[in-house]
C-alpha positions in Angstrom: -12.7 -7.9 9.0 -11.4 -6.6 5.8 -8.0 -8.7 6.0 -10.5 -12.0 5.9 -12.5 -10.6 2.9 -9.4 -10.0 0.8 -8.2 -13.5 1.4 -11.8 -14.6 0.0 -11.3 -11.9 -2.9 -10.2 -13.5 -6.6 -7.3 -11.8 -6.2 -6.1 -13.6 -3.0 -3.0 -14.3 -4.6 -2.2 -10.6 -5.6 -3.0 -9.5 -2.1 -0.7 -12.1 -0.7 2.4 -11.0 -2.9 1.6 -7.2 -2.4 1.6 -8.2 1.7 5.2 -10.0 1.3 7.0 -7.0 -0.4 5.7 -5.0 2.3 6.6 -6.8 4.6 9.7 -8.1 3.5 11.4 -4.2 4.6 12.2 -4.0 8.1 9.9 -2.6 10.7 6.9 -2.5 8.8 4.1 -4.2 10.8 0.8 -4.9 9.9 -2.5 -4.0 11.6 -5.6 -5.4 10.6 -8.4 -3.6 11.3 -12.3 -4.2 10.6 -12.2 -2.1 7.0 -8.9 -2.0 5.9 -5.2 -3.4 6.4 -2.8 -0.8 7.5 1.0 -1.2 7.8 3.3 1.0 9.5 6.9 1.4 11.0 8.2 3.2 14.3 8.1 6.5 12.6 4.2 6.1 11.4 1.9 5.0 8.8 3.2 3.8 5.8 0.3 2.7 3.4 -3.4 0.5 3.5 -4.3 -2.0 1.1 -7.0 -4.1 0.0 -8.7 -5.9 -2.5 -11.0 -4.7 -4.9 -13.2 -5.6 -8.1 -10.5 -5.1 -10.3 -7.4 -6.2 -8.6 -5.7 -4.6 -5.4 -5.1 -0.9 -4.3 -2.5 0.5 -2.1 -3.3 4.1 0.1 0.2 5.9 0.5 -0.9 7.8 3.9 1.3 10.3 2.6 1.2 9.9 -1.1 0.3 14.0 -1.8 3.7 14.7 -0.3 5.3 11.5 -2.8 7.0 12.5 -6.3 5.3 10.3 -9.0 7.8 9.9 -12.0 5.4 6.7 -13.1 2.6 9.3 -13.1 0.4 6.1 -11.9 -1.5 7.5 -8.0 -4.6 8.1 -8.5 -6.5 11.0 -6.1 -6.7 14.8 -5.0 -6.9 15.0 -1.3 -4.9 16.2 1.0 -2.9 13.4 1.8 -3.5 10.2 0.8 -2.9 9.0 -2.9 -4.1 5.4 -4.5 -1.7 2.9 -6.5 -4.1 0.6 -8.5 -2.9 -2.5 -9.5 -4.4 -4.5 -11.8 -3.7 -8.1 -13.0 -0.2 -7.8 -11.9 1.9 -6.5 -9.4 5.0 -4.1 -10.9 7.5 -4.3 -8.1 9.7 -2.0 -9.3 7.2 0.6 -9.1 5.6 -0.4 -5.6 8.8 -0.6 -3.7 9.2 2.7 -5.6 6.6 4.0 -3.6 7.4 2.2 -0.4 11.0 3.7 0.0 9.3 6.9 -0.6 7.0 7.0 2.6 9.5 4.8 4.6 11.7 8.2 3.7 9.2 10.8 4.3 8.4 8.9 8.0 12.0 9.3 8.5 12.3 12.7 8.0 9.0 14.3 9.7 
């Protein structure tokens, strides 16, 4: 299961403190399935997250439909939209992004 691998990961502790803020907002719950994390509220997905080689990404499910003042997701599809972090997590900027697709859940 990917949640084990990411506690294995070097960057344990960044997945850790990614996983709090998230679920420090109410209603968010998190799934873990065999490739990735996923967490969600009533209204539907919210965003993935794992580790990776150089530190931890998040996947706004809805990240295409997100404004991006920090001009810092990554991708082009249709939907989804990556926030790299590496080293360090910027708060500010991931509940940024978190209020964002609790928002855009809300009003679909």
């Amino acid at each position: 299961m990917q949640f084990d691998k990411d506690l294995q990961s070097e960057f344990k502790a960044l997945f850790l403190q990614a996983r709090n803020i998230l679920l420090s907002y109410e209603g968010i719950v998190e799934t873990k399935k065999e490739r990735i994390t996923t967490y969600s509220n009533e209204k539907g997905g919210i965003c993935h997250m794992r580790t990776m080689p150089y530190g931890i990404d998040f996947g706004f499910l809805k990240g295409a439909k997100m404004e991006d003042k920090f001009g810092v997701l990554t991708g082009k599809g249709k939907a989804i939209r990556v926030l790299p972090q590496k080293g360090e997590l910027n708060e500010k900027v991931i509940k940024y992004f978190i209020k964002q697709a609790i928002e855009i859940n809300a009003n679909k």
